[in-house]
C-alpha positions as MATLAB code, in Angstrom:
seq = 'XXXXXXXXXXXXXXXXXXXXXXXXXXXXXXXXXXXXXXXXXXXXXXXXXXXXXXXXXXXXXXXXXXXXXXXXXXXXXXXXXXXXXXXXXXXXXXXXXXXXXXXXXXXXXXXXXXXXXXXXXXXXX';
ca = [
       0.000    0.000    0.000;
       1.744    3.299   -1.174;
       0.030    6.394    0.918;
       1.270    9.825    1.573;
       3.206    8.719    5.216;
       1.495   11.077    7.307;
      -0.929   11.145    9.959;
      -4.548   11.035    9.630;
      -6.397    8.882    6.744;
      -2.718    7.986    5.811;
      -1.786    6.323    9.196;
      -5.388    4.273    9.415;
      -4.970    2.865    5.802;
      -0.731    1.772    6.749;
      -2.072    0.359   10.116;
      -5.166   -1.354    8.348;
      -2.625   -2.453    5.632;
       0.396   -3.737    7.614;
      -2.445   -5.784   10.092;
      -3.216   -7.549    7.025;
       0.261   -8.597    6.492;
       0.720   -5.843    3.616;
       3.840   -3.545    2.902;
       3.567    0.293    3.644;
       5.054    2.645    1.995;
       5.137    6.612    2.613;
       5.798    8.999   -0.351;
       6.303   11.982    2.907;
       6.391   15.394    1.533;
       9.496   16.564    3.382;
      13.290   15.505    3.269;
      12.762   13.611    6.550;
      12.165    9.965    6.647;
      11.442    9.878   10.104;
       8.345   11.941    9.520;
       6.782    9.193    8.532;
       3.992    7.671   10.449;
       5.026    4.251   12.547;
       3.108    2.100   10.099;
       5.149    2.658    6.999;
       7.619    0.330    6.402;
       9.556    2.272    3.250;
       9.581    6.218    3.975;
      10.836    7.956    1.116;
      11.411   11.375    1.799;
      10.607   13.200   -1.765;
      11.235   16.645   -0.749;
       8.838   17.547   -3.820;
       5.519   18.956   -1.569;
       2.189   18.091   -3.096;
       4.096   17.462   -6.137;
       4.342   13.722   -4.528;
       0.608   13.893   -5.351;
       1.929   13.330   -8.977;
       3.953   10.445   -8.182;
       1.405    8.856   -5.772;
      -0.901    8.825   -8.609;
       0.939    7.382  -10.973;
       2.718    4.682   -8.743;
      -0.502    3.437   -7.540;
      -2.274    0.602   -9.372;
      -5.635    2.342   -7.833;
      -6.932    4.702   -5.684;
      -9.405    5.145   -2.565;
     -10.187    8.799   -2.010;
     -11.209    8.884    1.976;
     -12.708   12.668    2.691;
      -9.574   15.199    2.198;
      -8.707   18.710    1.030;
      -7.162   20.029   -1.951;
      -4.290   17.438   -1.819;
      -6.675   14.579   -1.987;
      -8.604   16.353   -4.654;
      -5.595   16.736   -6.859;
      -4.546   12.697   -5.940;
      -7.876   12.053   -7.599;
      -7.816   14.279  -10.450;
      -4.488   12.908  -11.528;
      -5.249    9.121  -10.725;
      -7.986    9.503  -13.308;
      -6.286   11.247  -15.618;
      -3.815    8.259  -15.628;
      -6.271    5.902  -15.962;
      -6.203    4.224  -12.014;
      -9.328    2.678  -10.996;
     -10.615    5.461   -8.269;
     -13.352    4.944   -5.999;
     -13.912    7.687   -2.944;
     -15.988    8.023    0.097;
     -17.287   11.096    1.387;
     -15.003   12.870   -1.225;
     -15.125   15.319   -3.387;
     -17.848   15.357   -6.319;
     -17.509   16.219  -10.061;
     -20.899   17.367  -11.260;
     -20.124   20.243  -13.470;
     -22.422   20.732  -16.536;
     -20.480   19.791  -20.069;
     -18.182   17.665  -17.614;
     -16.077   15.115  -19.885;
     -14.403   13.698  -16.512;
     -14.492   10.413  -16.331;
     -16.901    9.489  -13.270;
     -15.703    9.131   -9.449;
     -18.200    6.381   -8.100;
     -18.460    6.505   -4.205;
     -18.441    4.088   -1.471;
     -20.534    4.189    1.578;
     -17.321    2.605    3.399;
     -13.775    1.462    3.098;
     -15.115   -2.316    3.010;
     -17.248   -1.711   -0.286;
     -14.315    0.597   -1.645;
     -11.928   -2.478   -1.417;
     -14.418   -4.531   -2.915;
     -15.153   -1.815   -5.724;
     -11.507   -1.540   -6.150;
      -9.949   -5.170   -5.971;
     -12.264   -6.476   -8.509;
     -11.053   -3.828  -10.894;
      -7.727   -4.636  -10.639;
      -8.424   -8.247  -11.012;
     -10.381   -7.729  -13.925;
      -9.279   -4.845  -15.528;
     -11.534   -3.257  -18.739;
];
């Protein structure tokens, strides 16, 4: 599971991840590896900002938006643009008129976004 490294929705989904047995890894912000939450197992200090958004993005094989700010909005607008499978919950909406976006579908919880998400991957198309 690749995340941002931080606190907050990042540090639930590396504990919820490394539970399971899965490796963690933090794209941090910063040029400090230790900033990293105590879940992540790889911290790789980028020194790039929300410019790791970019990278994040790209590196994942899919994403699950959970709530956010700007940061998480521009995670999702560049997952999409890339093509990733992304699925939020209690996100942020695209419902402009003319909008050629493709569609964010939302989950009522992290279980169903798993589901949503894991049967994408395993069936891509």
């Amino acid at each position: 599971m690749i995340c941002g490294g931080l606190t907050g929705v990042m540090e639930h989904a590396a504990r919820g991840a490394r539970s399971e047995g899965g490796l963690t890894i933090g794209l941090l912000p910063g040029d400090d590896p230790n900033d990293a939450n105590e879940y992540i197992d790889i911290a790789i200090a980028t020194s790039l900002g929300h410019g790791r958004n970019a990278v994040l993005a790209r590196t994942a094989d899919g994403v699950v938006a959970l709530g956010g700010g700007l940061g998480t909005l521009s995670e999702i607008a560049l997952a999409l643009r890339n093509g990733r499978p992304t699925i939020g919950i209690k996100t942020w909406r695209f419902d402009r008129d003319g909008r050629t976006e493709p569609e964010l579908p939302l989950a009522a919880n992290p279980s169903e976004a798993l589901d949503w998400l894991f049967a994408r991957l395993a069936h891509p198309g």
